[in-house]
BANU-491879 format. One line per 10 residues: their letters; for each residue x, y, z of N, C-alpha, C. Coordinates in pm, 1 decimal, padded with zeros to 6 digits. Example, Ala and Ser with C-alpha at 12.3 -4.5 7.8 and 13.67 -1.06 7.14 Angstrom:
<recs>
as = 01319.0/-00569.0/00780.0/01230.0/-00450.0/00780.0/01320.0/-00330.0/00780.0; 01285.0/-00225.0/00708.0/01367.0/-00106.0/00714.0/01290.0/00003.0/00787.0
</recs>
This chain:
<recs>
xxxxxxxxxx = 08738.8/06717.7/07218.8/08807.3/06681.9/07095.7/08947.6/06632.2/07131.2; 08980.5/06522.7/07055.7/09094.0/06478.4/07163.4/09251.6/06602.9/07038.3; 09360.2/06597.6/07142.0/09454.6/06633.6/07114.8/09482.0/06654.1/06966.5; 09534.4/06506.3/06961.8/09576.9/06515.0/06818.3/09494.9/06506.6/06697.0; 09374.0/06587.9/06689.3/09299.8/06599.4/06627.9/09355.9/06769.0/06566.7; 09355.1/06847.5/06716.7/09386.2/06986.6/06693.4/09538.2/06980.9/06658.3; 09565.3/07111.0/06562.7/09699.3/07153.3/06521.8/09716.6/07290.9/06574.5; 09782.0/07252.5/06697.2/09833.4/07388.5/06722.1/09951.6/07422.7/06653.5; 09957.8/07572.3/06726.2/10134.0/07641.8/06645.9/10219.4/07595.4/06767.0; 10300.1/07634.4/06723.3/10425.2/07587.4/06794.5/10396.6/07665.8/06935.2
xxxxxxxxxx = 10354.6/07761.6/06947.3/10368.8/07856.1/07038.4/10257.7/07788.6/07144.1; 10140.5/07774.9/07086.1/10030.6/07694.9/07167.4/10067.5/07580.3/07172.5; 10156.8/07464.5/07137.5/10188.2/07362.1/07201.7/10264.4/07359.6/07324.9; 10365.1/07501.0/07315.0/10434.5/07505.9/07470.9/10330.2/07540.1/07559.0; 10252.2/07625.8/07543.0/10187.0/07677.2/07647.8/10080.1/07546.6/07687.6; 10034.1/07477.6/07606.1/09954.5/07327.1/07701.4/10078.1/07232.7/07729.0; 10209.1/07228.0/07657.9/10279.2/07128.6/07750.3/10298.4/07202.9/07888.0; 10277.0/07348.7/07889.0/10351.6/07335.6/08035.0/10279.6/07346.1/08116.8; 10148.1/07370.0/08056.7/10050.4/07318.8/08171.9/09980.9/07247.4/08240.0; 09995.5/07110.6/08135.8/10028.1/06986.0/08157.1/10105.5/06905.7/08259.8
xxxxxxxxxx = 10225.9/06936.8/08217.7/10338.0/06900.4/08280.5/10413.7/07013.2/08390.7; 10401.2/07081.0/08409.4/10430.4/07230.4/08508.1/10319.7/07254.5/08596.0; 10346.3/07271.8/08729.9/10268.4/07335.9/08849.5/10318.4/07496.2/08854.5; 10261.6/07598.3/08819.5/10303.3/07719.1/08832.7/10157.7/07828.6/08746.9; 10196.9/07946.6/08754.5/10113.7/08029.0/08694.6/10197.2/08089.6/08558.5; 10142.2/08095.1/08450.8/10173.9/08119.6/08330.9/10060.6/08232.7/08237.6; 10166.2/08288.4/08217.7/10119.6/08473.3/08145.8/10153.7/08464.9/07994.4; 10023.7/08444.0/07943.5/10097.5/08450.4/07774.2/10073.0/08563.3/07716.5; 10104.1/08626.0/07658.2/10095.7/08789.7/07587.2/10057.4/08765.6/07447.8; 09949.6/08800.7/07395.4/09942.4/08760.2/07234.3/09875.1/08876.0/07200.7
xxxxxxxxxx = 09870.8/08891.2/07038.1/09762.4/09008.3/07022.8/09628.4/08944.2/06973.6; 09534.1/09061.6/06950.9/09407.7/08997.1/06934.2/09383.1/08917.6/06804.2; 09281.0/08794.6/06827.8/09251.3/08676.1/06726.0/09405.6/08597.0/06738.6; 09462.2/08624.7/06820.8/09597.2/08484.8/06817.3/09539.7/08379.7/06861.6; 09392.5/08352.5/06886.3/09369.4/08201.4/06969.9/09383.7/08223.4/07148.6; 09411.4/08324.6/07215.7/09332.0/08322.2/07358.5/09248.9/08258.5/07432.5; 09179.1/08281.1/07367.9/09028.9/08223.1/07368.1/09012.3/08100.2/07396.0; 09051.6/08049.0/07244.1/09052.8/07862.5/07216.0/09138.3/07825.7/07289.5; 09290.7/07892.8/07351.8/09361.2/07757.8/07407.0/09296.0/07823.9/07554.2; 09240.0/07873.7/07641.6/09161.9/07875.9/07742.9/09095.6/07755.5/07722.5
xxxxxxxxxx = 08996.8/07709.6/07637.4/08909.2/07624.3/07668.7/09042.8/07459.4/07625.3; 09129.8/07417.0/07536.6/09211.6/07342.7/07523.9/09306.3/07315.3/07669.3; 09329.3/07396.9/07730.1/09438.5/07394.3/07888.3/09288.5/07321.1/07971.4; 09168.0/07383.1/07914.6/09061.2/07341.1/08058.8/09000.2/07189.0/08025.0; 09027.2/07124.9/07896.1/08996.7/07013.6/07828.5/09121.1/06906.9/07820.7; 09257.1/06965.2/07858.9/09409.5/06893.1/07860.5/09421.2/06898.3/08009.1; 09338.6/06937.2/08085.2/09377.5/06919.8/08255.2/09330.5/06821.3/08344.5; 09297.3/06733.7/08425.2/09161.8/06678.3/08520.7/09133.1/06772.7/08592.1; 09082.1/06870.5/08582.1/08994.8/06994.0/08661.9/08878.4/06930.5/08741.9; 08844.5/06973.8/08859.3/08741.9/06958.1/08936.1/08654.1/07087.5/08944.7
xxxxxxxxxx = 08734.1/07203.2/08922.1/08690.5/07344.2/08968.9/08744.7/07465.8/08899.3; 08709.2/07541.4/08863.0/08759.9/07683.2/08791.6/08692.4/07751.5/08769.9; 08816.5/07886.9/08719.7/08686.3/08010.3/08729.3/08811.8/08113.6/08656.7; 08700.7/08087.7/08558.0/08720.0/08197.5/08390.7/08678.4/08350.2/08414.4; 08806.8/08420.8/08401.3/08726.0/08619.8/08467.3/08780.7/08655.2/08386.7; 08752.6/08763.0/08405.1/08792.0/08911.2/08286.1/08711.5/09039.0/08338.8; 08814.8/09143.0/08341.9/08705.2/09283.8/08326.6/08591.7/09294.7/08261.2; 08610.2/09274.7/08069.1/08481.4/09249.8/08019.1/08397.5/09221.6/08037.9; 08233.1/09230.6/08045.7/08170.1/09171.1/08053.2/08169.8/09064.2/07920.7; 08123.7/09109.0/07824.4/08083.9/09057.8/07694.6/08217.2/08959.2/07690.8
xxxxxxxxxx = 08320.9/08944.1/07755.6/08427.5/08837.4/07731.4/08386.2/08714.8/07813.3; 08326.1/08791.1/07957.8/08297.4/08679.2/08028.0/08178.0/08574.9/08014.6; 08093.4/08620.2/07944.1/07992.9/08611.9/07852.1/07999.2/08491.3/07756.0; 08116.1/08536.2/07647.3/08170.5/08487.1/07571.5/08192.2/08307.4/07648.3; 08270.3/08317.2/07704.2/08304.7/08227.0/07802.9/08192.3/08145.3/07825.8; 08090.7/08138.0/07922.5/07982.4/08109.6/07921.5/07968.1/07983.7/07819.5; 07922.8/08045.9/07705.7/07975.5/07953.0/07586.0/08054.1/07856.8/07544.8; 08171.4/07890.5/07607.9/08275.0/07838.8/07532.0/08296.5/07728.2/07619.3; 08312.3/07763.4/07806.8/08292.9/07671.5/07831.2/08170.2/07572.6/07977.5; 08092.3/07599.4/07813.1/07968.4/07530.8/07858.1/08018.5/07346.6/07882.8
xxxxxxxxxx = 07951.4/07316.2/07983.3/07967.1/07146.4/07972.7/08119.4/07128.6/08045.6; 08151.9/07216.7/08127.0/08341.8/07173.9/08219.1/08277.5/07257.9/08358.7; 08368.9/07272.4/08429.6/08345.0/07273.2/08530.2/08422.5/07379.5/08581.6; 08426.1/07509.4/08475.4/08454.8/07657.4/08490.9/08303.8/07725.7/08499.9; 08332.4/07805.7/08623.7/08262.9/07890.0/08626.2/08297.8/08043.6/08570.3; 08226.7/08123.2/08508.2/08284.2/08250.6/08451.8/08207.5/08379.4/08508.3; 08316.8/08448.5/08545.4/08239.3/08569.0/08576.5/08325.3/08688.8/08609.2; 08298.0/08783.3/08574.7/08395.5/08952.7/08612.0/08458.9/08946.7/08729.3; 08594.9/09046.2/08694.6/08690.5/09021.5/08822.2/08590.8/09087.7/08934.8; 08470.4/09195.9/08891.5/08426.4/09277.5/08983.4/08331.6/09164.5/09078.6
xxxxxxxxxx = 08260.6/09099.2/08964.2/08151.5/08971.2/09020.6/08195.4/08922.1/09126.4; 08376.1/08834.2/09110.6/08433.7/08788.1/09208.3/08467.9/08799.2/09319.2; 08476.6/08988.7/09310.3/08598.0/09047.8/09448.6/08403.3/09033.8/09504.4; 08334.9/09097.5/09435.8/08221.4/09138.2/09530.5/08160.8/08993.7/09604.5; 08173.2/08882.4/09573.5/08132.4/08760.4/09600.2/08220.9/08759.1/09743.8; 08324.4/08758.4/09757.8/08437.9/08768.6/09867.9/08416.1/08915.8/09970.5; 08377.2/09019.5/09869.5/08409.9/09133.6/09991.8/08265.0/09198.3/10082.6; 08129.2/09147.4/09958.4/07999.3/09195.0/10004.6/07989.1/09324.7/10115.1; 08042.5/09453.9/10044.8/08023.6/09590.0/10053.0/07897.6/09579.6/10148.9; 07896.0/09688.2/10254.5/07751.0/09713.7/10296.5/07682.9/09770.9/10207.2
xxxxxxxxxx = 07763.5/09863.9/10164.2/07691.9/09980.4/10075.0/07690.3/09980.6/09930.4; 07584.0/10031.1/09849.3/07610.9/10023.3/09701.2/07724.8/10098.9/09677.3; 07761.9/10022.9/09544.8/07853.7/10063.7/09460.9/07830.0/10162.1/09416.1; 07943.4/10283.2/09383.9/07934.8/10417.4/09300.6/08046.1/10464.6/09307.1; 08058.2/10540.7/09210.5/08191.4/10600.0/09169.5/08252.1/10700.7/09279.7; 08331.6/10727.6/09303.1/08414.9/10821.8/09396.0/08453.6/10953.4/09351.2; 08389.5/11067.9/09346.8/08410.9/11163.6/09277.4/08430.7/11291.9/09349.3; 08462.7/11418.6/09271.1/08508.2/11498.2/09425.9/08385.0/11542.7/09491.9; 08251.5/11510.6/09441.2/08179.7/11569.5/09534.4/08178.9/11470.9/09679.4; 08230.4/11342.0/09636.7/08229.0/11259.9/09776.9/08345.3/11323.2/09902.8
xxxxxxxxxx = 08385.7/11398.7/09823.0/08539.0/11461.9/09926.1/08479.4/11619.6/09994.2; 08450.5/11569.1/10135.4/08374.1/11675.1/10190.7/08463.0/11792.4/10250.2; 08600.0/11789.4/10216.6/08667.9/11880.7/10311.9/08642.3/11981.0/10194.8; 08691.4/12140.8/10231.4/08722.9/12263.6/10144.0/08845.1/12236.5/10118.5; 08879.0/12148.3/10034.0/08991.8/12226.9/09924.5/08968.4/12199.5/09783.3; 09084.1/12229.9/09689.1/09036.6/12313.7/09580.0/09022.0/12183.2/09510.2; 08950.5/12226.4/09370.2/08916.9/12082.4/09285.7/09021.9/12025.5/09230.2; 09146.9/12098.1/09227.1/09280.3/12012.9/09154.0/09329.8/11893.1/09285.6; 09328.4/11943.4/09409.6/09352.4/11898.3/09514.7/09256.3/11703.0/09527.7; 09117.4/11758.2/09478.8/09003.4/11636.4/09508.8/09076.5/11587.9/09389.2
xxxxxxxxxx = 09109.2/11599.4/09257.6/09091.8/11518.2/09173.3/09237.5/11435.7/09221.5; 09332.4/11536.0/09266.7/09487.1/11443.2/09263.8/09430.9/11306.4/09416.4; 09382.2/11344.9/09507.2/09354.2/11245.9/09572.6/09230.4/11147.0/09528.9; 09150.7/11139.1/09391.1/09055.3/11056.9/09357.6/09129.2/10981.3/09275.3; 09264.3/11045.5/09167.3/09354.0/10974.4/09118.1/09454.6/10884.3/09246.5; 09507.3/10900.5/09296.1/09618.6/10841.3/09386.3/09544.4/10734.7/09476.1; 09394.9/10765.1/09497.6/09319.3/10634.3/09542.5/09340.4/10512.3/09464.3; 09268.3/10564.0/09295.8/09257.6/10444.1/09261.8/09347.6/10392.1/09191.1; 09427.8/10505.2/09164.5/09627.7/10402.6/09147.4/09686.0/10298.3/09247.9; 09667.9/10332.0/09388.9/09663.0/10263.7/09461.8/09586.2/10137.2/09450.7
xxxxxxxxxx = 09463.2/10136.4/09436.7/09356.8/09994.9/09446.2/09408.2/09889.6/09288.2; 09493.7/09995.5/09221.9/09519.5/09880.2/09056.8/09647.8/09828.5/09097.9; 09716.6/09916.3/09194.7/09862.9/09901.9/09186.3/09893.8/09765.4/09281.3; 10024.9/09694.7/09255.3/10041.6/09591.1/09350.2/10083.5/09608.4/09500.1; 10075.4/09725.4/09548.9/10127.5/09766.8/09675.4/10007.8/09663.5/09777.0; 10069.1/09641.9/09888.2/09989.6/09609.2/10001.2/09956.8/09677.3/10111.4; 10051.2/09796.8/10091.3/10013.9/09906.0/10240.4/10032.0/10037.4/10153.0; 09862.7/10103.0/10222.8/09869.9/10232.5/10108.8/09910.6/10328.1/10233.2; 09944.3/10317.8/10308.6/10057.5/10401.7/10365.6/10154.7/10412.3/10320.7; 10251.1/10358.9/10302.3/10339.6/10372.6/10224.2/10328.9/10376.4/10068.3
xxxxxxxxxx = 10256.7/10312.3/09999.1/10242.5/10407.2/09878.4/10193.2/10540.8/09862.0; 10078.7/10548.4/09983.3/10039.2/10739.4/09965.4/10196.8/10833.3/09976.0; 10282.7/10748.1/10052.8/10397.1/10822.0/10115.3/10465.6/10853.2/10014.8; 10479.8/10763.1/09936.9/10542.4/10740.6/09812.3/10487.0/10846.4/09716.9; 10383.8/10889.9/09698.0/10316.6/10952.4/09567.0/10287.2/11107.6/09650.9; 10311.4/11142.6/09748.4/10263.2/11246.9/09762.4/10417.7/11313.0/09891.1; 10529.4/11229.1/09855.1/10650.5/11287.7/09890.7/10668.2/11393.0/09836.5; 10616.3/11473.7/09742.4/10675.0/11627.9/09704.8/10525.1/11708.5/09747.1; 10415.9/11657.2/09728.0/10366.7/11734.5/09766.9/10353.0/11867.5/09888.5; 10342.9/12005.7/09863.7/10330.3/12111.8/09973.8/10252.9/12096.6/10097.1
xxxxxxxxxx = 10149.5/11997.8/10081.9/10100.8/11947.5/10199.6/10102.9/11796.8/10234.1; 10152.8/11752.0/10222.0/10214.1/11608.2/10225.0/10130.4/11506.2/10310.9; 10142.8/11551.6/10438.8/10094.4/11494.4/10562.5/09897.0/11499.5/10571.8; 09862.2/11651.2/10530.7/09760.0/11640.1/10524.2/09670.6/11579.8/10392.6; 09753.0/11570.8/10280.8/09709.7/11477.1/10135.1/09686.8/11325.4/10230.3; 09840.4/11259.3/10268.0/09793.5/11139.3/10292.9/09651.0/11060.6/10372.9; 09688.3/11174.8/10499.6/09551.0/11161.0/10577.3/09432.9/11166.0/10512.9; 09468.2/11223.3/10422.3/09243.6/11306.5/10334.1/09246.6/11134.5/10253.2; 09366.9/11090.3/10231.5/09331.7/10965.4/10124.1/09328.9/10872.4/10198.0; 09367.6/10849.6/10273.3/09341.0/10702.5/10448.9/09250.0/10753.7/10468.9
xxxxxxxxxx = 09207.3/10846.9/10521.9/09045.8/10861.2/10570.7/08972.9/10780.4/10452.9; 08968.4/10862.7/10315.2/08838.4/10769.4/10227.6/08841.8/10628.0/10188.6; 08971.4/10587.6/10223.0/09014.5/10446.3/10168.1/08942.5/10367.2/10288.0; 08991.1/10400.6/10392.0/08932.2/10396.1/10515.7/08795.4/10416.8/10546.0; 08723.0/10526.6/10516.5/08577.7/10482.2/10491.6/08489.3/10394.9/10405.8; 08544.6/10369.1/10314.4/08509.4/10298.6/10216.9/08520.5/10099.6/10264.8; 08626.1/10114.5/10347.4/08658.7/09969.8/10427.6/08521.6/09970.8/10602.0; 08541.1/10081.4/10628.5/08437.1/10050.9/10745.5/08263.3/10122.0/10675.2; 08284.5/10099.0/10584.7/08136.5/10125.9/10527.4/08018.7/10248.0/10559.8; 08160.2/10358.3/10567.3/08107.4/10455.8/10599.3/08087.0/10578.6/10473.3
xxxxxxxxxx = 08196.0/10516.8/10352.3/08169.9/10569.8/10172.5/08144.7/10489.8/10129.6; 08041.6/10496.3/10022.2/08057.8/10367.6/09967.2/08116.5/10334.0/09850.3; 08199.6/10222.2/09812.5/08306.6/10161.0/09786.1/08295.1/10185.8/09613.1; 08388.6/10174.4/09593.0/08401.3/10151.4/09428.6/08459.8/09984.2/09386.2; 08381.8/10010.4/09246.7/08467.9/09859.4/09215.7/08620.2/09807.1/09205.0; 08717.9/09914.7/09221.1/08863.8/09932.1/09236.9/08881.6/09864.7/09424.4; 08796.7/09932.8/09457.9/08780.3/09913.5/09573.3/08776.3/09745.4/09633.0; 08645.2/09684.8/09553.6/08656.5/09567.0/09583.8/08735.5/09443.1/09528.4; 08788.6/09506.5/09404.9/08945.1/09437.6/09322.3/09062.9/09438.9/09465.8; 09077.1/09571.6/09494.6/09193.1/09570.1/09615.9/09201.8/09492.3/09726.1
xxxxxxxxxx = 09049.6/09524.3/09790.3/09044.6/09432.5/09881.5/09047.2/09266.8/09861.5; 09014.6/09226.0/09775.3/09019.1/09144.2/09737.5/09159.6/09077.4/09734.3; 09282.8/09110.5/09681.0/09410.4/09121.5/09678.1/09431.3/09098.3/09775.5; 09400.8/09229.7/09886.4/09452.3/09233.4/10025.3/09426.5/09057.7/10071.2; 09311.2/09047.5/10073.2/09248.3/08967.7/10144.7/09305.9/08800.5/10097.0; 09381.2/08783.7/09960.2/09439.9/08695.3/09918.3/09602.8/08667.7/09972.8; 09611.9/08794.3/09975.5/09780.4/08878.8/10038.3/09813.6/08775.3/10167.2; 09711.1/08808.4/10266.3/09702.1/08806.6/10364.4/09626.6/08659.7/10419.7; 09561.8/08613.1/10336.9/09509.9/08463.9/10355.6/09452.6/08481.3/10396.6; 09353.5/08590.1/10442.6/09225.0/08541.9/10505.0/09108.3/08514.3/10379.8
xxxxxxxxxx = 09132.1/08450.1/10321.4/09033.6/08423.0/10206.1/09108.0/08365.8/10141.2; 09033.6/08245.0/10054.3/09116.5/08181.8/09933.9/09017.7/08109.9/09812.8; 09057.9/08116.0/09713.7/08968.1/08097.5/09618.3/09011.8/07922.0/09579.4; 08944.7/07819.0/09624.7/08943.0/07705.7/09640.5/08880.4/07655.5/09519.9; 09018.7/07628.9/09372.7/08939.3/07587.5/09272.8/09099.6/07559.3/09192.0; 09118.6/07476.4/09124.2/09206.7/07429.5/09044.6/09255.5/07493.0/08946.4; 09193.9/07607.5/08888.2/09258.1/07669.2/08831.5/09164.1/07810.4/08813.3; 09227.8/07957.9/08766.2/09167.1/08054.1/08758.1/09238.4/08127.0/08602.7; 09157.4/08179.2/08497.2/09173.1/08179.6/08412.9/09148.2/08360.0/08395.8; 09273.9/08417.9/08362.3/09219.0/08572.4/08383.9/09277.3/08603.9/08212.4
xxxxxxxxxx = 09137.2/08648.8/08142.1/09201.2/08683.1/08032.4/09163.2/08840.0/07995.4; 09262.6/08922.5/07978.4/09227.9/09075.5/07908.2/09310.2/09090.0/07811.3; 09251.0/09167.9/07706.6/09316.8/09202.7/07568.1/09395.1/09140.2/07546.7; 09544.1/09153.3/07577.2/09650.1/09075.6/07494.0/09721.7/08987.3/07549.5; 09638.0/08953.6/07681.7/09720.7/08921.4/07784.6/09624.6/08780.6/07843.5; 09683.0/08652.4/07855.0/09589.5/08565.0/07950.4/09667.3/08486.9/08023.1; 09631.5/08508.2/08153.5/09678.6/08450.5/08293.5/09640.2/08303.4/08337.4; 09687.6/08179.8/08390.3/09677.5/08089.2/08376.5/09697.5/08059.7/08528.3; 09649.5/08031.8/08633.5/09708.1/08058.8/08787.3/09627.1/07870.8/08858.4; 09689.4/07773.3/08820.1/09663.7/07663.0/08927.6/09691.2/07681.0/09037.1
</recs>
């Protein structure tokens, strides 16, 4: 549909001029039914795209998508779909729970290190050494917390636990961090709740 057919608001006209005219990544914050959605598929119809790729946690969003943009040259699929496309786990996926934590200590102990894992895998840190260091500086056993949480993070990387989907979000990161991997496509479209990410 060409341009000036649609009436955007003022607010959605900045956000396609600058993606138009701007090389950069752009974060718009809206609440729900503000149009998300529609100017996703308007930025992917105002661009010359060769390649993209529409994600979301949701399934049923990515789904959505599918739909929306049928007939362009976005592909859509879960951030989990993606990391796992890049990280291909030996092992199935499953949750990390304290029965996976084989040492004897107590269950407040398993749960604070099943939490501080996967704060770690959401969080933007790149070395969970130093964030374990960081989160478990007061702890009474300090030294031996960090180790119990490098070991499973650590098994979970040499495919000796098997991995969670936090797991393959992180690595994934890492693996972008660090360039050994790159997602070779013109633009990547990350939309959750109130929030949609715009990354050429």
């Amino acid at each position: 549909m060409p341009r000036n057919v649609i009436r955007y608001t003022e607010e959605q006209a900045d956000v396609v001029d600058h993606m138009v005219t701007k090389d950069g990544i752009v974060l718009v914050e809206a609440g729900a039914g503000s149009g998300k959605s529609f100017m996703s598929r308007q930025i992917v119809q105002e661009l010359p795209l060769k390649s993209g790729i529409y994600t979301a946690f949701n399934k049923a969003i990515v789904e959505e998508g599918v739909e929306r943009f049928y007939g362009t040259p976005i592909q859509c699929k879960t951030l989990h779909a993606l990391a796992y496309q890049y990280v291909r786990p030996e092992k199935e996926i499953k949750s990390f729970t304290y029965k996976c934590i084989t040492e004897k200590i107590s269950y407040t102990e398993k749960r604070k290190i099943i939490e501080v894992i996967d704060t770690f895998y959401v969080s933007d840190s790149s070395c969970m050494f130093d964030y374990f260091e960081e989160v478990f500086k007061d702890h009474s056993r300090k030294d031996y917390m960090i180790n119990l949480a490098t070991k499973y993070v650590q098994g979970m990387a040499d495919g000796d636990v098997n991995p969670t989907f936090n797991f393959l979000l992180k690595s994934l990161h890492l693996m972008l961090a660090e360039k050994t991997v790159s997602i070779d496509v013109d633009i990547v479209i990350v939309l959750e709740s109130s929030v949609i990410t715009c990354l050429p």
